[in-house]
N, C-alpha and C positions, 0 to 999 in steps of 0.2 A: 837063306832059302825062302822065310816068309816073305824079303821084299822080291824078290823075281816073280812068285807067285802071286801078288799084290800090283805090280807091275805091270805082266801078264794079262790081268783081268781088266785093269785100266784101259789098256792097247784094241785088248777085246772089245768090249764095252764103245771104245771111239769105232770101233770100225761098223760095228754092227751097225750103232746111230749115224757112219756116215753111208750104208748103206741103206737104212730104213730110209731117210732124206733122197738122194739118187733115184729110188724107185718110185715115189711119192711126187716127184715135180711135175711139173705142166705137160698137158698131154702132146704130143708128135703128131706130126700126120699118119705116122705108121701104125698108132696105138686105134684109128679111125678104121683102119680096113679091115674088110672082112662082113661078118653076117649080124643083127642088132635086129633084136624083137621090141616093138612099139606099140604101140597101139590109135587106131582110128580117132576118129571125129566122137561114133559111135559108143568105141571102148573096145572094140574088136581088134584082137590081138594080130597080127601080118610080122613079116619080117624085110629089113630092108638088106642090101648085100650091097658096101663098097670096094669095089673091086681097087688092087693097088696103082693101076693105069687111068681111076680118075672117074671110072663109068659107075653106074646108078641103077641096081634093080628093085624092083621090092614086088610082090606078090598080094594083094589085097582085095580079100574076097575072091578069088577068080582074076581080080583087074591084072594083069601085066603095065608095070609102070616101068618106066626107062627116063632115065635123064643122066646130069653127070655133076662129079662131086669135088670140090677144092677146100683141103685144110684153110680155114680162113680166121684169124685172131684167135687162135685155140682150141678152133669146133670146125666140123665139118660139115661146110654148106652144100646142101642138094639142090641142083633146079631141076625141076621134071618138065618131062617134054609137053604134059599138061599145064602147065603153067605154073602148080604150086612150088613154093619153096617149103623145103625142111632143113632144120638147125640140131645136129647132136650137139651138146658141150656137157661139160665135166662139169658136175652141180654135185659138190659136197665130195662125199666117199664114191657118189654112182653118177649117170648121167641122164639128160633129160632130152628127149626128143617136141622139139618145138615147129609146128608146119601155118604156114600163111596161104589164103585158100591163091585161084590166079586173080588177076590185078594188084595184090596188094603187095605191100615191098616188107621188110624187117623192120622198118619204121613204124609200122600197124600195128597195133593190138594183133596179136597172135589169134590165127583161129582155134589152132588145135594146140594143148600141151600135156606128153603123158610119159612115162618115165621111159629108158631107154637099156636094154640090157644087151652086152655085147655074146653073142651066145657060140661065137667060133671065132 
């Protein structure tokens, strides 16, 4: 009886750790959609919304921004119809939202970088 019960716990133990592992890998595009609170230039807190068809809102101070968004090397790139780009990616345990003002490309020094919370 103690080895089935010793067994048992083994079996457990593997599935749990092959479960904690499965949940923990690389983020999807699907893990991208939805509503993520950032923060401005400023420090001023907005929310951005990727929608799962690819489109781009975010609310910023008053501004109505619109552009459209592609899972891209494991973050989700925004171009707004403004010109700027913004970069979600998985940085550590949480994520970090990264925006380039307009003209400059991902290659630049970043203008803006502030963390990124997914909040629906």
């Amino acid at each position: 009886m103690h080895k089935i019960a010793k067994a048992t716990t083994v079996v457990l133990a593997a599935l749990f750790a092959l479960a904690v592992t499965a949940c923990s890998g690389p983020p999807t595009a699907s893990d991208f959609a939805g509503k993520w609170k950032v923060a401005d230039t400023a420090g001023t807190a907005f929310e951005i919304t990727l929608g799962d068809n690819g489109s781009a809102t975010g609310n910023r101070s008053g501004e109505v921004m619109e552009g459209t968004w592609k899972f891209d090397n494991g973050a989700a790139v925004i171009d707004w119809k403004n010109g700027w780009t913004t970069k979600i990616a998985k940085d550590g345990d949480g994520y970090t939202k990264t925006a380039w003002s307009k003209g400059l490309t991902m290659n630049n020094p970043s203008t803006n970088t502030s963390s990124a919370e997914k909040v629906n």
